[in-house]
N, CA, C and O atoms as a CHARMM CRD file, in Angstrom:
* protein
*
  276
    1    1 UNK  N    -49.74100 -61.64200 -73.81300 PROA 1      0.00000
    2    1 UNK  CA   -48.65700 -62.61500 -73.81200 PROA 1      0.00000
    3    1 UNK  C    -47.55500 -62.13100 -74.75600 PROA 1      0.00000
    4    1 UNK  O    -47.82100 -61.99400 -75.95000 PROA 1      0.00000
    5    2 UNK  N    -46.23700 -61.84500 -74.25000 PROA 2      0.00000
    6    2 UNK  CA   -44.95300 -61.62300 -74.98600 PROA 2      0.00000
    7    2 UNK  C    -44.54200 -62.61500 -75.55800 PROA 2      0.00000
    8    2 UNK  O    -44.12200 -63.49200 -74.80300 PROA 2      0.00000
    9    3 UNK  N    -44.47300 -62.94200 -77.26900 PROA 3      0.00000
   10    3 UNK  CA   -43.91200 -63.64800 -77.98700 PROA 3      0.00000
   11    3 UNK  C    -42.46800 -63.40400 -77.69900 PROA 3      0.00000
   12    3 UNK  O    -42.09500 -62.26900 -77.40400 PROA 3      0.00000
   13    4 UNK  N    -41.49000 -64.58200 -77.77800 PROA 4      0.00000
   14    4 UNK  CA   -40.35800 -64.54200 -77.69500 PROA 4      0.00000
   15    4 UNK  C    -39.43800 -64.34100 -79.10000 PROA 4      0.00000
   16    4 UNK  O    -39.66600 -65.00000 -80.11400 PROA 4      0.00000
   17    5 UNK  N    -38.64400 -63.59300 -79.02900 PROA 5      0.00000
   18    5 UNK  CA   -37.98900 -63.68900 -80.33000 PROA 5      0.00000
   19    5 UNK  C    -36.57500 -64.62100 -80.71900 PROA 5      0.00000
   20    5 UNK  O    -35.83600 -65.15900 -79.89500 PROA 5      0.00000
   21    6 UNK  N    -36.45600 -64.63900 -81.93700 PROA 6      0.00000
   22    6 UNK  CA   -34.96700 -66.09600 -82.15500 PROA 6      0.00000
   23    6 UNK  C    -33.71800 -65.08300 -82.26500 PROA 6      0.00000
   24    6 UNK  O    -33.69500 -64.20800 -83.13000 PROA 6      0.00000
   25    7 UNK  N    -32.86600 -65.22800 -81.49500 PROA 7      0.00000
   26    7 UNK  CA   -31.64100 -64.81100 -81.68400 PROA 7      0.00000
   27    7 UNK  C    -30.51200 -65.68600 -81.23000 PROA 7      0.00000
   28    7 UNK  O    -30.53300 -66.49100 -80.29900 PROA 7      0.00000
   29    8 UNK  N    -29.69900 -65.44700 -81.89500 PROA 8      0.00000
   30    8 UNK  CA   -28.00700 -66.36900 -81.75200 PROA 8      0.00000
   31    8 UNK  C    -27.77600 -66.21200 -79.85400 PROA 8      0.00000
   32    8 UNK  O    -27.94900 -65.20200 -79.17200 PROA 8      0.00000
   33    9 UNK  N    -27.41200 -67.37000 -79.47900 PROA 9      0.00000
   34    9 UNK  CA   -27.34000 -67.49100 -78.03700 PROA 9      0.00000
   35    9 UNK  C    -25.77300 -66.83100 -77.78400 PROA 9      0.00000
   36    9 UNK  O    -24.77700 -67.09900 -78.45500 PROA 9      0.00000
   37   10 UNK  N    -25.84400 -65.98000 -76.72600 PROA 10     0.00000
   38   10 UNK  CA   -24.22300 -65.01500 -76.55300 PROA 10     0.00000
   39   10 UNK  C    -23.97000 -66.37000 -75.51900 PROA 10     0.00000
   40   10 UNK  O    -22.91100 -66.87700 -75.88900 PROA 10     0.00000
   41   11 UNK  N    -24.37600 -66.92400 -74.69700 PROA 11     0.00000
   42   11 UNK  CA   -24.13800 -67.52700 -73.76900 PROA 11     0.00000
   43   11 UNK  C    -23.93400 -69.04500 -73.82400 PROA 11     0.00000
   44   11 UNK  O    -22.97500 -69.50100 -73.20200 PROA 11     0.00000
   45   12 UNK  N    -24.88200 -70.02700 -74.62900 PROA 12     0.00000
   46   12 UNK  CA   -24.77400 -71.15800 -75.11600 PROA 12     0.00000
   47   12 UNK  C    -24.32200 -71.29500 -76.57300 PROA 12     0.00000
   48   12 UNK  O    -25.12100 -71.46600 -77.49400 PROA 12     0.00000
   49   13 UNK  N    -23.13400 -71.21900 -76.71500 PROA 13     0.00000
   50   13 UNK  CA   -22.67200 -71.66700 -77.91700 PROA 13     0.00000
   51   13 UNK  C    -21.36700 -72.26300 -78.38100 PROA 13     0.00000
   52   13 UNK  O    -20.30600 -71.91800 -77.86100 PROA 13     0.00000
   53   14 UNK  N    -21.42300 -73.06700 -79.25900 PROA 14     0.00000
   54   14 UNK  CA   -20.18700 -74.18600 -79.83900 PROA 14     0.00000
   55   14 UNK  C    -19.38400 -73.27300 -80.95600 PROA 14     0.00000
   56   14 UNK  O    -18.18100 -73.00900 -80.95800 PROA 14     0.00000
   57   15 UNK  N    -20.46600 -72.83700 -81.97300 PROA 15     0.00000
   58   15 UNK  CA   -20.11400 -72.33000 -83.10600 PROA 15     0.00000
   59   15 UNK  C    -20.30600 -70.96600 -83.01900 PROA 15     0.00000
   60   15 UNK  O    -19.52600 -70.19800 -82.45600 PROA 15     0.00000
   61   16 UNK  N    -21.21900 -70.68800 -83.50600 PROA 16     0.00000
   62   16 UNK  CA   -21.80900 -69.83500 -84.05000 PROA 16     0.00000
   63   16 UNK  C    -23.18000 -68.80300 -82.33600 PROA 16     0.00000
   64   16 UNK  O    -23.12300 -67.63000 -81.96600 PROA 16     0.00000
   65   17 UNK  N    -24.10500 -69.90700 -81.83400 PROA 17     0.00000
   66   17 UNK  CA   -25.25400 -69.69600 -81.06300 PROA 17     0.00000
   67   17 UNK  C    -26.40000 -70.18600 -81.74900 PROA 17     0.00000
   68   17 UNK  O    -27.49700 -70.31600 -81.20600 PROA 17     0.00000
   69   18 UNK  N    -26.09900 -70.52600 -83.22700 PROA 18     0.00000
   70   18 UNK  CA   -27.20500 -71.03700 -83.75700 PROA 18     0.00000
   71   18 UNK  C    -28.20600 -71.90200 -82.98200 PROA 18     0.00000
   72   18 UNK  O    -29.28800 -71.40800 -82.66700 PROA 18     0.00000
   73   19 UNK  N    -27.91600 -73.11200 -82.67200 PROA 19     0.00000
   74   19 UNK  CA   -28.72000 -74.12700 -81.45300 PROA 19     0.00000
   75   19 UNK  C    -29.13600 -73.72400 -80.24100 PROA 19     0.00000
   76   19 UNK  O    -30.20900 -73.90500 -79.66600 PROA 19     0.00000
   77   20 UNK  N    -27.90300 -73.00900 -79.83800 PROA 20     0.00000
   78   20 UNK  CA   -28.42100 -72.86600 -78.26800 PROA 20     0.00000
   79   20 UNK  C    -29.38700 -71.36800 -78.83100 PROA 20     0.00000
   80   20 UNK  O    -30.09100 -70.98500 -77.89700 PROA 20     0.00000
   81   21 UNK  N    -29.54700 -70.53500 -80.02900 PROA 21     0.00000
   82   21 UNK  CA   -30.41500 -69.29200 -79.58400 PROA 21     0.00000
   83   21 UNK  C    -32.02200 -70.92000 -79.90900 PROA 21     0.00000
   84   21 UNK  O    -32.74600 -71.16200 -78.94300 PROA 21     0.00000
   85   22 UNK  N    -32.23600 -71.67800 -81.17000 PROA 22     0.00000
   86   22 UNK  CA   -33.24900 -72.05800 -81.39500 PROA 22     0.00000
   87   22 UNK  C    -33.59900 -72.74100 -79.99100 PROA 22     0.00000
   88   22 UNK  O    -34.77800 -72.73300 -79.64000 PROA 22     0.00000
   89   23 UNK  N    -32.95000 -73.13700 -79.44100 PROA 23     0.00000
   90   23 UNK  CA   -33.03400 -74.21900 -78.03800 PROA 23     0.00000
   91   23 UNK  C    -33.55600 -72.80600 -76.92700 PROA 23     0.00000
   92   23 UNK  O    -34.63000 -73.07800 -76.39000 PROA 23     0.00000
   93   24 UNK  N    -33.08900 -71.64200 -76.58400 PROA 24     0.00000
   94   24 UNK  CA   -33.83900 -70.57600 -75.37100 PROA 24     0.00000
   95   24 UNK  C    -35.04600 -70.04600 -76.29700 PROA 24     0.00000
   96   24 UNK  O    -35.69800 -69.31700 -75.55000 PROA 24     0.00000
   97   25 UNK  N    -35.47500 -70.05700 -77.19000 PROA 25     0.00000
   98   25 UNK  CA   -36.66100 -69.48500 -77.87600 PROA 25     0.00000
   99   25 UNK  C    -37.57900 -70.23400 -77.71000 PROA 25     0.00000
  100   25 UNK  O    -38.51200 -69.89500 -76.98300 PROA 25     0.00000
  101   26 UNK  N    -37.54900 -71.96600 -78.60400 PROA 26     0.00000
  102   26 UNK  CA   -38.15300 -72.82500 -77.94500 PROA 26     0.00000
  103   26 UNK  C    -38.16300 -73.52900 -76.67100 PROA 26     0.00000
  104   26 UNK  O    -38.80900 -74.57600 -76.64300 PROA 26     0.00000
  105   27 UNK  N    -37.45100 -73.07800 -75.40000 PROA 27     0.00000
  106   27 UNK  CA   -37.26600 -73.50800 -74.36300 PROA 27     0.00000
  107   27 UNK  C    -36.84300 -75.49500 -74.27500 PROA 27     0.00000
  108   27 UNK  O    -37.17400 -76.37800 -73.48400 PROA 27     0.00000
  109   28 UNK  N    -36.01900 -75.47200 -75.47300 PROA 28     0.00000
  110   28 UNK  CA   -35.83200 -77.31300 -75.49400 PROA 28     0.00000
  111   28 UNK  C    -33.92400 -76.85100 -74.98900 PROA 28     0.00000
  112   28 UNK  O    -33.38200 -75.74500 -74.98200 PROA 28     0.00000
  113   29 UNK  N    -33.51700 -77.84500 -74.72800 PROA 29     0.00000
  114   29 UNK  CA   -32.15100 -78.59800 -74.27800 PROA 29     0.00000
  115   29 UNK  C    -31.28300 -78.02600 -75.25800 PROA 29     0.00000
  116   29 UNK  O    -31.66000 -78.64000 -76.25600 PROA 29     0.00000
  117   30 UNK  N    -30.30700 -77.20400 -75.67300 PROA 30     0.00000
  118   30 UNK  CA   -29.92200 -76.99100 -77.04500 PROA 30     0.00000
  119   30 UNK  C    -28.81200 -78.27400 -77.33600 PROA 30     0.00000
  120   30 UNK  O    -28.12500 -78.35300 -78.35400 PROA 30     0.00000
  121   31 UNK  N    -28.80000 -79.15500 -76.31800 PROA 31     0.00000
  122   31 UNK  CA   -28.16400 -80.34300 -76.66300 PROA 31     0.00000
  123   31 UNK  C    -28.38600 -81.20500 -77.88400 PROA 31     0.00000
  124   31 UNK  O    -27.85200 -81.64100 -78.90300 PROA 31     0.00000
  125   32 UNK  N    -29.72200 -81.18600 -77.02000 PROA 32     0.00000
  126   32 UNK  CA   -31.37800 -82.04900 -78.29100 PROA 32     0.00000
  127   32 UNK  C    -31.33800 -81.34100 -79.71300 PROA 32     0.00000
  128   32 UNK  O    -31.59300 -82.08900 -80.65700 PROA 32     0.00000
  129   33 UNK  N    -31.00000 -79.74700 -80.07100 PROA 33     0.00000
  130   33 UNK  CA   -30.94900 -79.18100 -81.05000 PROA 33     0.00000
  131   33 UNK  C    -29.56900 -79.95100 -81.87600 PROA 33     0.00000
  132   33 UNK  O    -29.54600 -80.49500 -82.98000 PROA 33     0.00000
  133   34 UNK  N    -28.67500 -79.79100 -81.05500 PROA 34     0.00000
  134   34 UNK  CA   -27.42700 -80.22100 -81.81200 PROA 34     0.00000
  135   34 UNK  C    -27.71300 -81.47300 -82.35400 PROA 34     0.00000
  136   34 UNK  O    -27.84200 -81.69500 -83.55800 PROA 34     0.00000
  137   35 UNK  N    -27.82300 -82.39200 -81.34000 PROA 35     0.00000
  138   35 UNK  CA   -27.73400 -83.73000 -81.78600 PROA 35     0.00000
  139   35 UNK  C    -28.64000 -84.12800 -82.67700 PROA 35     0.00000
  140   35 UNK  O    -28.40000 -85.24800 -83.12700 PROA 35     0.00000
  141   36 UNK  N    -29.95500 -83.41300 -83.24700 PROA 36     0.00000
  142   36 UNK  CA   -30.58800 -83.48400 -84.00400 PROA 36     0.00000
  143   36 UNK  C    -30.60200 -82.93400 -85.25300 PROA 36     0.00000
  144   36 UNK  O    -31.16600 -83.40600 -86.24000 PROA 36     0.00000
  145   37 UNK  N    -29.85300 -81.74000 -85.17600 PROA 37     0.00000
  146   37 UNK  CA   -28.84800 -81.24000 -86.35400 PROA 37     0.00000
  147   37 UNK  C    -28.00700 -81.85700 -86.98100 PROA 37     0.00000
  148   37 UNK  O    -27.82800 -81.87000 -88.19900 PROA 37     0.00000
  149   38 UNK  N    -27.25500 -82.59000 -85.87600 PROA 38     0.00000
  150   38 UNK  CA   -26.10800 -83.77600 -86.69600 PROA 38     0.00000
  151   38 UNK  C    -26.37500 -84.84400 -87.45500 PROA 38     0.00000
  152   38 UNK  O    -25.79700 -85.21400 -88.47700 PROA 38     0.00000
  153   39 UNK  N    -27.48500 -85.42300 -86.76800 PROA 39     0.00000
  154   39 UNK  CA   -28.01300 -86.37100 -87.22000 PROA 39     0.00000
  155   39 UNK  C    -28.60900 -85.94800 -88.94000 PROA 39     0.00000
  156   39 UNK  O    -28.07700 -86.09400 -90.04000 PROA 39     0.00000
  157   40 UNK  N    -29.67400 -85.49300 -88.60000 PROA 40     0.00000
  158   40 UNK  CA   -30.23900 -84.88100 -90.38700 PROA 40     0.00000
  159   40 UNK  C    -29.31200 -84.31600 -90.90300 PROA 40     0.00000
  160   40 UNK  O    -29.55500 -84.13100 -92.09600 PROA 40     0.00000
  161   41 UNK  N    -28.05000 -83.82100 -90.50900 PROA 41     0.00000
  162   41 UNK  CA   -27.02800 -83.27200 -91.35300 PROA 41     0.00000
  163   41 UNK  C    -25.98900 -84.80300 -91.83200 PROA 41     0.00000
  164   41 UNK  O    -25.63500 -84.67300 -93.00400 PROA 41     0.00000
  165   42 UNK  N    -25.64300 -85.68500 -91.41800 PROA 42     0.00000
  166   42 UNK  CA   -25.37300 -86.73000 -92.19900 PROA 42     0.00000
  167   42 UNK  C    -26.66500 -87.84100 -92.94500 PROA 42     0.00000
  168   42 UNK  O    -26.43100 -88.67200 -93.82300 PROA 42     0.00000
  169   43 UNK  N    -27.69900 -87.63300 -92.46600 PROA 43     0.00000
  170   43 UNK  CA   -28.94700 -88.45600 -93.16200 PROA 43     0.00000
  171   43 UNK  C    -28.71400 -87.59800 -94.56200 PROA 43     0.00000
  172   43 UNK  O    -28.19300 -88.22300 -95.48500 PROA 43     0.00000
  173   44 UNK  N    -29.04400 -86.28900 -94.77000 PROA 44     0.00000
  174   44 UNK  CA   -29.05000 -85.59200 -95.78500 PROA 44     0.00000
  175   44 UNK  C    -27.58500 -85.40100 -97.21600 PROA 44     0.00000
  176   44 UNK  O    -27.55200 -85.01100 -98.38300 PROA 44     0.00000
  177   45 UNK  N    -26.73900 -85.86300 -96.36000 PROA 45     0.00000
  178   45 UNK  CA   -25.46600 -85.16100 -96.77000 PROA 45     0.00000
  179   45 UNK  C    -25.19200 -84.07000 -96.18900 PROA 45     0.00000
  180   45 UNK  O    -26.03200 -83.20300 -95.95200 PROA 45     0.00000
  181   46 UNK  N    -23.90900 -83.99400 -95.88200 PROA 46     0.00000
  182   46 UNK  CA   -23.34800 -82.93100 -95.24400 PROA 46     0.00000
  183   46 UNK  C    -23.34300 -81.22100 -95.81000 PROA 46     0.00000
  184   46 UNK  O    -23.34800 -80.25700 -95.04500 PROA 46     0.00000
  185   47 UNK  N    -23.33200 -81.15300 -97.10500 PROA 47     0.00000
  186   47 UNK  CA   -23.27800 -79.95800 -97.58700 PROA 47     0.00000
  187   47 UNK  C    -24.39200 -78.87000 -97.37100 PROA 47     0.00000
  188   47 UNK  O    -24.28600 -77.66300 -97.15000 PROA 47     0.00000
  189   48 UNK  N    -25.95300 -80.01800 -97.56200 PROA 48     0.00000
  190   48 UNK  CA   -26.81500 -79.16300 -97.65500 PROA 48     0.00000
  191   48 UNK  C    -27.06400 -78.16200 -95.83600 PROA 48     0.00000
  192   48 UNK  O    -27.38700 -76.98800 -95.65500 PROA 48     0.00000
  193   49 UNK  N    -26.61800 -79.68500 -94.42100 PROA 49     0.00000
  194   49 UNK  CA   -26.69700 -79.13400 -93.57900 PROA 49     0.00000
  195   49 UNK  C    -25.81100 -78.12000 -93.30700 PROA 49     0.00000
  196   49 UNK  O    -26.23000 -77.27900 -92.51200 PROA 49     0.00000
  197   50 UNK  N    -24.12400 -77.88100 -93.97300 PROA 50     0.00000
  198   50 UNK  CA   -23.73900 -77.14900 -93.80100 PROA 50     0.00000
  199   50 UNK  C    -24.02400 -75.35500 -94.26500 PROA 50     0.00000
  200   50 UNK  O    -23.62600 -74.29400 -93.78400 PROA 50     0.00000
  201   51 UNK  N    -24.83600 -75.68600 -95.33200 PROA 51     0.00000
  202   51 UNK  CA   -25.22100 -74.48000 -95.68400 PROA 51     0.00000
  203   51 UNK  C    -26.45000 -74.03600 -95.26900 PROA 51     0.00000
  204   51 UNK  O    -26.45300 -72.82900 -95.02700 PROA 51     0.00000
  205   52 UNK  N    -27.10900 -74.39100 -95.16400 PROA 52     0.00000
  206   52 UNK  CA   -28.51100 -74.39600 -93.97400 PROA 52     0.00000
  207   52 UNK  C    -27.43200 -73.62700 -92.41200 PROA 52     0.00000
  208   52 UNK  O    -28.07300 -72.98100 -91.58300 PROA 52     0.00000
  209   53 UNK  N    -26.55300 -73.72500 -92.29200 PROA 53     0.00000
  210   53 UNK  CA   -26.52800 -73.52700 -90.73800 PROA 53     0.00000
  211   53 UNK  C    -25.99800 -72.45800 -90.99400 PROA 53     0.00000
  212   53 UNK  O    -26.59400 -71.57200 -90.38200 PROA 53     0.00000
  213   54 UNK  N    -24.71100 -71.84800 -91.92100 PROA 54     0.00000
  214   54 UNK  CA   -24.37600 -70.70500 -92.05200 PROA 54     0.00000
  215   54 UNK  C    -25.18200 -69.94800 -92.51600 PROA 54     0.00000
  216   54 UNK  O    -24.96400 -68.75100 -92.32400 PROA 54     0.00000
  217   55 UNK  N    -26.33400 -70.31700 -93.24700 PROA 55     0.00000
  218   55 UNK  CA   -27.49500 -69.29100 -93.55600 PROA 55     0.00000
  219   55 UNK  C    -28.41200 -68.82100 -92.17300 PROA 55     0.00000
  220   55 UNK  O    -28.97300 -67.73500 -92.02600 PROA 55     0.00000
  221   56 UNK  N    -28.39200 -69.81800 -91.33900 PROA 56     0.00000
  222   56 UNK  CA   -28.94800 -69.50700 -90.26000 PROA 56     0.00000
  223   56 UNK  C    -28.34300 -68.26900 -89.47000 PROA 56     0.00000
  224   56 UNK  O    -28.89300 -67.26300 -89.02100 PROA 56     0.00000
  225   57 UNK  N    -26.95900 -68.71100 -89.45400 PROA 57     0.00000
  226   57 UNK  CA   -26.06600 -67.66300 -88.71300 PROA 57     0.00000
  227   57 UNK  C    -25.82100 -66.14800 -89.16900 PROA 57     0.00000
  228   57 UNK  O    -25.85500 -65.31900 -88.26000 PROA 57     0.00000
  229   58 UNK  N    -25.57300 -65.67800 -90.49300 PROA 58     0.00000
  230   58 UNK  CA   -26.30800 -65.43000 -91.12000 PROA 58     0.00000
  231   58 UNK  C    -27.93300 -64.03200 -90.99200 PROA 58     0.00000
  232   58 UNK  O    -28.01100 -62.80300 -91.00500 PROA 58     0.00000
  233   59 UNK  N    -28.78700 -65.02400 -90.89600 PROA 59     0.00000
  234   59 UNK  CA   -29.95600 -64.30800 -90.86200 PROA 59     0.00000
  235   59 UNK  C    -30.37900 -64.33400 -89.71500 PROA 59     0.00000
  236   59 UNK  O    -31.31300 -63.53300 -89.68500 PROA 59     0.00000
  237   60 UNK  N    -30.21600 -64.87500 -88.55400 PROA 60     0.00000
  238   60 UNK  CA   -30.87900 -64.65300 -86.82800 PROA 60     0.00000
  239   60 UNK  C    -29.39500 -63.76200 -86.59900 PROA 60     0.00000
  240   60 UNK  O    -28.17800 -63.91400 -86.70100 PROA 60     0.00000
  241   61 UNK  N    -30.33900 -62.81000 -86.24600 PROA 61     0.00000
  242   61 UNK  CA   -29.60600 -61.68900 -85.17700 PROA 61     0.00000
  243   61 UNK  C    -29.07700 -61.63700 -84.24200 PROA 61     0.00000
  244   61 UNK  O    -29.79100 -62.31300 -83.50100 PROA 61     0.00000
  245   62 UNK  N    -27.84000 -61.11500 -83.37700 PROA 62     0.00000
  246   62 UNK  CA   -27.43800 -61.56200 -82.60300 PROA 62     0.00000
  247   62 UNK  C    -28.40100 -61.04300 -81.19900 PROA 62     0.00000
  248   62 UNK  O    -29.46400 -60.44400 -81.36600 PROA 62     0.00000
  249   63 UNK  N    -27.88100 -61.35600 -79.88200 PROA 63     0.00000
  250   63 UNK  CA   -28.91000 -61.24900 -78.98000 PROA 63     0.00000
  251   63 UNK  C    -28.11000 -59.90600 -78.73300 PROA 63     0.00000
  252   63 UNK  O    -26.88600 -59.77700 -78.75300 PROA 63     0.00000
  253   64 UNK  N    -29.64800 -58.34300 -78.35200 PROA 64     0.00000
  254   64 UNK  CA   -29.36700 -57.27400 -78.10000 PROA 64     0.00000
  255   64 UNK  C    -29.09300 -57.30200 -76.47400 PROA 64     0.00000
  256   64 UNK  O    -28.38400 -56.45600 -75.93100 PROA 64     0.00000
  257   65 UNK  N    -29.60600 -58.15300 -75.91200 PROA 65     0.00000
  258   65 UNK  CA   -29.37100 -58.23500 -73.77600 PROA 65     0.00000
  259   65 UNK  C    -27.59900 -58.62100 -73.64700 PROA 65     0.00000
  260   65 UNK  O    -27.10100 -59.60200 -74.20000 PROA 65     0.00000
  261   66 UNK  N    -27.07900 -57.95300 -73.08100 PROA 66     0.00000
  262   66 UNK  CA   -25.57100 -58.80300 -72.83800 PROA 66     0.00000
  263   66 UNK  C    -25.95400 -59.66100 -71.44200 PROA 66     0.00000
  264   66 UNK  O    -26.57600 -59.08400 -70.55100 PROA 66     0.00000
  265   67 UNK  N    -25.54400 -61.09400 -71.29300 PROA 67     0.00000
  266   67 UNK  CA   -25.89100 -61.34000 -70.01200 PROA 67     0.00000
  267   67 UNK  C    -24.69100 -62.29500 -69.47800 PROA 67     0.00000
  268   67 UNK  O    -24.73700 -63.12200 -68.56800 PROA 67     0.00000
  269   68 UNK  N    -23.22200 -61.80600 -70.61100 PROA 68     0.00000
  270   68 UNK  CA   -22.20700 -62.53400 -70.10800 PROA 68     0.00000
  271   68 UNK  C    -21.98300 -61.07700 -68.71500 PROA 68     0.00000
  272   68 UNK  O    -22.26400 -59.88400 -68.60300 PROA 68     0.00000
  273   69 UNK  N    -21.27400 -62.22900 -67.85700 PROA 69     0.00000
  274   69 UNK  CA   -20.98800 -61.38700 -66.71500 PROA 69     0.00000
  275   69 UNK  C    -19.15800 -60.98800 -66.64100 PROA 69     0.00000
  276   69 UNK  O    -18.71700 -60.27900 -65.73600 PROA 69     0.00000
C-alpha cells in the first residue's frame, strides 16, 4: 500500500494550497478544511492561526506532478 504524501495543492487553492494540499492527502472536501480553519482561527485568536498557516506554507512542499493543463 502507497502512503500518500502532504503537499501544497497547485490546483485547489485560495492562498497559499495549504487546505486544499491537507484536504487531497486526507481525501476530505478542502472546503471542510477551510471552514474549519476559520473557525479555530477566531475561537483561538487570530494571530496564533495566522502563524500556524504561514508555517505550514512554509514547511509542506510544493507538489512535484504539474497537473495544471
Amino acid at each position: 500500500m502507497q502512503t500518500k504524501k502532504l503537499y501544497l495543492s497547485s490546483t485547489d487553492k485560495k492562498i497559499a494550497g495549504v487546505c486544499g494540499g491537507i484536504g487531497e492527502r486526507f481525501e476530505i472536501e478542502p472546503t471542510l478544511i477551510r471552514l474549519a480553519f476559520i473557525f479555530l482561527t477566531i475561537m483561538t485568536g487570530i494571530i496564533p492561526g495566522v502563524v500556524m498557516y504561514i508555517s505550514f506554507w512554509i514547511i509542506i512542499p510544493k507538489s512535484h506532478k504539474n497537473t495544471k493543463a
